[in-house]
Each structure stands twice: as structure tokens, then as C-alpha cells.
N, CA, C and O of each residue as an XYZ file, in Angstrom:
416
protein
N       0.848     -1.188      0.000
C       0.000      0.000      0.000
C       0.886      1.241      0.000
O       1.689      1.503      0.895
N       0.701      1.862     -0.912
C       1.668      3.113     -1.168
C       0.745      4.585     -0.336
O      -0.088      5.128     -1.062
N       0.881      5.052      0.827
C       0.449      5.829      1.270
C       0.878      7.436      0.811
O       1.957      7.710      1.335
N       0.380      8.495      0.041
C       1.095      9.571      0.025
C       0.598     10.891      0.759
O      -0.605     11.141      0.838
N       1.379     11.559      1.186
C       1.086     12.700      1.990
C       1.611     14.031      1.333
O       2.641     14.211      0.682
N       0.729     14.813      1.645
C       0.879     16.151      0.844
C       2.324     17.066      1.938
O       2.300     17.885      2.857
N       3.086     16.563      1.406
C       4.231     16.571      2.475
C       4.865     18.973      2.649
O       5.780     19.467      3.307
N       3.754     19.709      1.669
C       4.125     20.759      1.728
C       3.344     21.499      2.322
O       3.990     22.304      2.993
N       2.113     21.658      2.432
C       1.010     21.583      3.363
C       0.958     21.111      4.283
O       1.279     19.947      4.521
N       0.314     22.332      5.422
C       0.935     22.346      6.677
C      -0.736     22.005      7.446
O      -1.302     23.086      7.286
N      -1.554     21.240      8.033
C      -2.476     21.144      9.192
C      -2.377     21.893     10.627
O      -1.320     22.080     11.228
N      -3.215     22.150     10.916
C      -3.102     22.870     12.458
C      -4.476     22.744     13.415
O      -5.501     23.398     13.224
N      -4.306     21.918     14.315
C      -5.660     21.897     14.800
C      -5.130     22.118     16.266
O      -4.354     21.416     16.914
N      -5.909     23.556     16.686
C      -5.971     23.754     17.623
C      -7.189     24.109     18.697
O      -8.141     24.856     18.472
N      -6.950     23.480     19.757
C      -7.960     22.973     20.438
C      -8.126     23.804     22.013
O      -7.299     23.470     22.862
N      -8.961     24.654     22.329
C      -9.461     25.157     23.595
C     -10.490     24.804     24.150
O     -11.625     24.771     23.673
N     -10.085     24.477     25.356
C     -11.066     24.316     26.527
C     -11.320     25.943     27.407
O     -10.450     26.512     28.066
N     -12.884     26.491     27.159
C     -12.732     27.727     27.711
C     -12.657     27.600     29.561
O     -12.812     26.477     30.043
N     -12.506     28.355     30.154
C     -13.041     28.592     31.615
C     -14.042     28.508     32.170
O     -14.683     29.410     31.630
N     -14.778     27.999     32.995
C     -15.840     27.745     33.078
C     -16.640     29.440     32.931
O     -16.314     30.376     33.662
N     -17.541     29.522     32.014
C     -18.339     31.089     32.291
C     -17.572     31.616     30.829
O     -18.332     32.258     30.103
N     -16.481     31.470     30.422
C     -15.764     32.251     29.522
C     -16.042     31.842     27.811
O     -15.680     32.658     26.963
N     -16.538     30.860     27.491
C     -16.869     30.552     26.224
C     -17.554     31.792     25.285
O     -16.914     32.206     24.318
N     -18.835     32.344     25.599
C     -18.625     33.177     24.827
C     -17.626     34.612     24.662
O     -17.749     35.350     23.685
N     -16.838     34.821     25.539
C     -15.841     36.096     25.414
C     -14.675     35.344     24.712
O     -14.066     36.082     23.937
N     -14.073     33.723     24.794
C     -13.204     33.157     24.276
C     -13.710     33.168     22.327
O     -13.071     33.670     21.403
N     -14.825     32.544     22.280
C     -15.156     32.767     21.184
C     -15.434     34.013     19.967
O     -15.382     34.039     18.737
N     -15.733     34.935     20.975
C     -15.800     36.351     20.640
C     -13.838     36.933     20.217
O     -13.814     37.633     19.206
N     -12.571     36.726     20.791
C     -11.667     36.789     20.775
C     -11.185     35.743     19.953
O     -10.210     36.261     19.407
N     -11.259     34.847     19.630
C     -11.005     33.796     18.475
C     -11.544     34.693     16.975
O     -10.842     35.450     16.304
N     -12.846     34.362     16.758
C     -13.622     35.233     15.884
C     -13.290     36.234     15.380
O     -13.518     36.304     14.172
N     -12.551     37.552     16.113
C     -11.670     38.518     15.787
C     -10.336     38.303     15.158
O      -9.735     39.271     14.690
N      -9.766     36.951     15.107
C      -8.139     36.561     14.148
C      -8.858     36.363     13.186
O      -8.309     36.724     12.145
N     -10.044     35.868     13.021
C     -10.076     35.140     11.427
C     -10.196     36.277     10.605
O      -9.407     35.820      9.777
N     -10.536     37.475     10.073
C     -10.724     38.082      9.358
C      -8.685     38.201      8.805
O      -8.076     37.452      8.041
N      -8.129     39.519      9.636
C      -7.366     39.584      9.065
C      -5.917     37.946      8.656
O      -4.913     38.007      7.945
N      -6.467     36.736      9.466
C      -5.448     35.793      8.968
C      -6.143     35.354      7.663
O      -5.391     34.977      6.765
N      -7.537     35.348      7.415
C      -7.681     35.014      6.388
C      -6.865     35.767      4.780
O      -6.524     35.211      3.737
N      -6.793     37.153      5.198
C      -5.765     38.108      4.320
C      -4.279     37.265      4.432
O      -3.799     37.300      3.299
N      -3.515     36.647      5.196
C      -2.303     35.994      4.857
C      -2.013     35.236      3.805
O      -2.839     34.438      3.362
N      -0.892     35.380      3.315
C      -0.608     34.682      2.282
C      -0.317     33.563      2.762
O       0.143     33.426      3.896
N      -0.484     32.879      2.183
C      -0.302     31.156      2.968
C      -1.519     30.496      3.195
O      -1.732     29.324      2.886
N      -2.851     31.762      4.100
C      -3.506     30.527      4.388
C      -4.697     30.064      3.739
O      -5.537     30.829      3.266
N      -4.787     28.590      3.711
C      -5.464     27.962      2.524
C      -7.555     27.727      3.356
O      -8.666     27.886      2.849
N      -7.133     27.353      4.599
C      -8.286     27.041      5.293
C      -7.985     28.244      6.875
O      -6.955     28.893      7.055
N      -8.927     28.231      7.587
C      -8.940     28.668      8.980
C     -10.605     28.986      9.618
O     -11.563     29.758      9.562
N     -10.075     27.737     10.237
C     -12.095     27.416     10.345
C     -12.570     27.029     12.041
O     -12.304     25.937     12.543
N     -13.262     28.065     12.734
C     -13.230     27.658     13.974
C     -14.708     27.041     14.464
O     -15.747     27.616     14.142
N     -14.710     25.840     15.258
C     -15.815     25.085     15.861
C     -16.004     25.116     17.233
O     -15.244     25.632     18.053
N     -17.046     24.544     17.450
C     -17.605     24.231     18.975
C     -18.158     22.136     19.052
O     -18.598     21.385     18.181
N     -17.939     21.998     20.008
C     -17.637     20.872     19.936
C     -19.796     20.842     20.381
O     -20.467     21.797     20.773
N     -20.203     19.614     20.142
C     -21.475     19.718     19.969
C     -21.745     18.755     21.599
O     -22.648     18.922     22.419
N     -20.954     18.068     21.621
C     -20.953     17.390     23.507
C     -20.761     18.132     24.601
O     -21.138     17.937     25.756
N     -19.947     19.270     23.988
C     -19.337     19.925     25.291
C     -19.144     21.499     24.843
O     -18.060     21.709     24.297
N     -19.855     22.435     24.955
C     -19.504     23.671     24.171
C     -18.187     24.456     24.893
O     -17.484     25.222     24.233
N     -17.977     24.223     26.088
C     -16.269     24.951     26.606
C     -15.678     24.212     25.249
O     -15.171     25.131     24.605
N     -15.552     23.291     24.703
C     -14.485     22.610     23.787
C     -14.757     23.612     22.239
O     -15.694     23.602     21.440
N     -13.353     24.500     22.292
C     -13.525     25.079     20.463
C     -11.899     25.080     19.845
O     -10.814     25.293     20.385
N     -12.279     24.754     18.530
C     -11.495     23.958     18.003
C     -10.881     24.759     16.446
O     -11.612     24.828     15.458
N      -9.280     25.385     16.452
C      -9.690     25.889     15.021
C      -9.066     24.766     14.260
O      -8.228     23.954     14.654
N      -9.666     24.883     13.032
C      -9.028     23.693     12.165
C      -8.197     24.824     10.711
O      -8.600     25.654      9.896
N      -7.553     24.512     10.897
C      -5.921     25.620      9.642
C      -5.349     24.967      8.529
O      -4.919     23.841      8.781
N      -5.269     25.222      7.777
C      -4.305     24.756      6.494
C      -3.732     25.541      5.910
O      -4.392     26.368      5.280
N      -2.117     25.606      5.879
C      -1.207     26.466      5.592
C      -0.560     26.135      4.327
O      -0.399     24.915      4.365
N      -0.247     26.449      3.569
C       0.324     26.332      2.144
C       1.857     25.843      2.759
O       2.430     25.135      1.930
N       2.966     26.134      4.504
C       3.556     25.567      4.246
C       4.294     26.106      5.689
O       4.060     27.208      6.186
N       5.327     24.996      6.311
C       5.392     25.649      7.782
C       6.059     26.846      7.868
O       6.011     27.306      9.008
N       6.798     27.665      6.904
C       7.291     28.830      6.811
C       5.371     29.393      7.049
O       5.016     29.431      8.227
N       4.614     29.663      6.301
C       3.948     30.530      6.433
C       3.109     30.469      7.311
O       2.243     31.340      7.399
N       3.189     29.192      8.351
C       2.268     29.023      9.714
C       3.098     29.792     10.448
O       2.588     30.678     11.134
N       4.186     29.656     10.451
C       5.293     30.155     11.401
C       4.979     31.672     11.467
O       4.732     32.362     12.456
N       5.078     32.123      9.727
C       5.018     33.528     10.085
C       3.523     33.890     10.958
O       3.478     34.904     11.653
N       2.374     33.000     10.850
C       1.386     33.256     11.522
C       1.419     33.694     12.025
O       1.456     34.924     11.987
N       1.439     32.527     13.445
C       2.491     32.368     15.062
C       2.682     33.742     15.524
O       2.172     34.210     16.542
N       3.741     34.592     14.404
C       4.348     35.483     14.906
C       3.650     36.301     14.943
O       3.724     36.899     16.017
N       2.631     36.857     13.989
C       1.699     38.063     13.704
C       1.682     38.284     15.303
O       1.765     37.409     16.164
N       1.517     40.073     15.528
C       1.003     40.866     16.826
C      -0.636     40.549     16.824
O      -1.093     41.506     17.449
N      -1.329     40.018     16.584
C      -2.244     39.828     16.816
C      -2.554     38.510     17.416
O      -3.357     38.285     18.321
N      -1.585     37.435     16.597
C      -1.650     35.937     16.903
C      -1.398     36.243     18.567
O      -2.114     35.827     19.478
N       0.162     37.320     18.737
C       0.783     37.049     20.072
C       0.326     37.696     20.805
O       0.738     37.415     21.931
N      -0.699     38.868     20.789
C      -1.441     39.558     21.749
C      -2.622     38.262     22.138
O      -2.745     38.125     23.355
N      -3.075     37.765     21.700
C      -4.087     36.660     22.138
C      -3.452     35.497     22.970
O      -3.975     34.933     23.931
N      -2.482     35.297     22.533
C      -1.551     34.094     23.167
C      -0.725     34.483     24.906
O      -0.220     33.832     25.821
N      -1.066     36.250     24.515
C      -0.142     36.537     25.734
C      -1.608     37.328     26.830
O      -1.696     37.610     28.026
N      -2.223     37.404     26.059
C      -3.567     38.539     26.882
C      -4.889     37.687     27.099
O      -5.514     37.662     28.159
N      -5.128     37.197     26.284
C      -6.512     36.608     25.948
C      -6.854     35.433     26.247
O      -7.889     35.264     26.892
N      -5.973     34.230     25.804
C      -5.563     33.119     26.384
C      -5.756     32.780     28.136
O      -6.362     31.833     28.638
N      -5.159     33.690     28.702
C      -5.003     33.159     30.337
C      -6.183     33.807     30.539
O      -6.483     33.288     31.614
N      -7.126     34.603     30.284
C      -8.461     35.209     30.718
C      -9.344     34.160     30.462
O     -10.358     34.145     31.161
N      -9.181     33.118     29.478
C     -10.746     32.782     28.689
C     -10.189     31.107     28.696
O     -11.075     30.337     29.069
N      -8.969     30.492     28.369
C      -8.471     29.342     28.563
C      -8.340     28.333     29.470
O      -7.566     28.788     30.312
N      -8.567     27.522     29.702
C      -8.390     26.364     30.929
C      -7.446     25.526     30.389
O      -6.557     25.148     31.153
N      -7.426     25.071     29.022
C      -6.257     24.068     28.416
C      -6.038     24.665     26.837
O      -6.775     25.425     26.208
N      -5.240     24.278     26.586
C      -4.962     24.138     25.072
C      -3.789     23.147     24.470
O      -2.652     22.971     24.908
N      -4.425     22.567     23.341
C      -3.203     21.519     22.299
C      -3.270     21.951     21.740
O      -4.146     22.814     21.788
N      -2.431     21.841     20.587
C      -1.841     22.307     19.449
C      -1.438     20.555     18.526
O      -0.697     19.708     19.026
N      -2.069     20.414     17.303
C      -1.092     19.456     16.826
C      -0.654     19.775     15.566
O      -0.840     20.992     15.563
N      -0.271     19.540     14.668
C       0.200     19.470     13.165
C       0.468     18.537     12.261
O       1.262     17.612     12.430
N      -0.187     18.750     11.268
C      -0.720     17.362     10.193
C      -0.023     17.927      9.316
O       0.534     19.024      9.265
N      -0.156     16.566      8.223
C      -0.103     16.562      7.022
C      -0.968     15.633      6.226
O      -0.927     14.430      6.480
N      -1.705     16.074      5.332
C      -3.038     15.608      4.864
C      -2.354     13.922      4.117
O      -1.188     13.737      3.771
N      -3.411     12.985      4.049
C      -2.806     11.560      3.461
C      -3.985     11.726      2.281
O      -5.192     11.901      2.454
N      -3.190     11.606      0.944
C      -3.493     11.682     -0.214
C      -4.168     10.448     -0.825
O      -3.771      9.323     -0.522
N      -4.866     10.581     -1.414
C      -5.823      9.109     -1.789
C      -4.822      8.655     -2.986
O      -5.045      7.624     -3.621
């Protein structure tokens, strides 16, 4: 079985658990990156959910044209004002993982 993976394309699924009480101000502060990351060059998807068992659980799902241009994400003042401000107000956990899509 020859498995292939889109080995230049970058996945990103990242996953928050809000605070108890904080889901909608977490979601409200999520909601505010997507506009201008959607303007990045690079990104192909950036799509945020609520988990339907458990609504503290929201989830963005990302696809980057390539880890240079997730990276530059990351860095954006906006990515890091949320990561450094917003995050510890509205967060209880967070993962982070990174894919690469398996090609039929």
C-alpha cells in the first residue's frame, strides 16, 4: 500500500477548553483573528468550531500552504497579543497538533 502525503502543506488543529463562564468572550476573541489571517498569504483554510458534547471545547481547524507561512502566523502581533492577553483570561487548556493531509 503506497500511502502519500501532501508533504508541503501544513495542518493545524488547535484545540481550547474555555473557563468555566468564559466561552462566549473566548469565542468572541477567536472570531476577531479570522478576518485579518484570512488576508495571509499562505492561508489555505482557517475554520473555527464548537464541539457539539461539550460547548467549553472550540477547536480551530488551519491549512497552511507551508510551515514557513504558519510560522510567520504564530508570529503576527495579533496571533501574540491573544496568546499573551486573551488566552489566560478565557483558557483552561490548550493543544496544538500538526498534520499533514494523506493523499488518496
Amino acid at each position: 500500500m503506497d500511502i502519500r502525503k501532501n508533504e508541503s502543506q501544513l495542518v493545524c488543529i488547535a484545540k481550547f477548553i474555555a473557563v468555566s463562564g468564559e466561552v462566549n468572550d473566548l469565542i468572541k476573541n477567536l472570531h476577531a483573528l479570522i478576518p485579518a489571517t484570512l488576508q495571509e498569504g499562505g492561508c489555505i483554510r482557517y475554520e473555527l468550531n464548537q464541539c457539539i458534547e461539550d460547548e467549553n471545547r472550540i477547536t480551530f481547524i488551519e491549512k497552511w500552504f507551508d510551515q514557513k507561512t504558519f510560522d510567520a502566523h504564530c508570529a503576527k502581533p495579533y496571533i501574540v497579543e491573544f496568546f499573551n492577553e486573551g488566552k489566560p483570561l478565557h483558557v483552561k487548556e490548550f493543544e496544538v497538533s500538526l498534520h499533514k493531509e494523506i493523499l488518496p
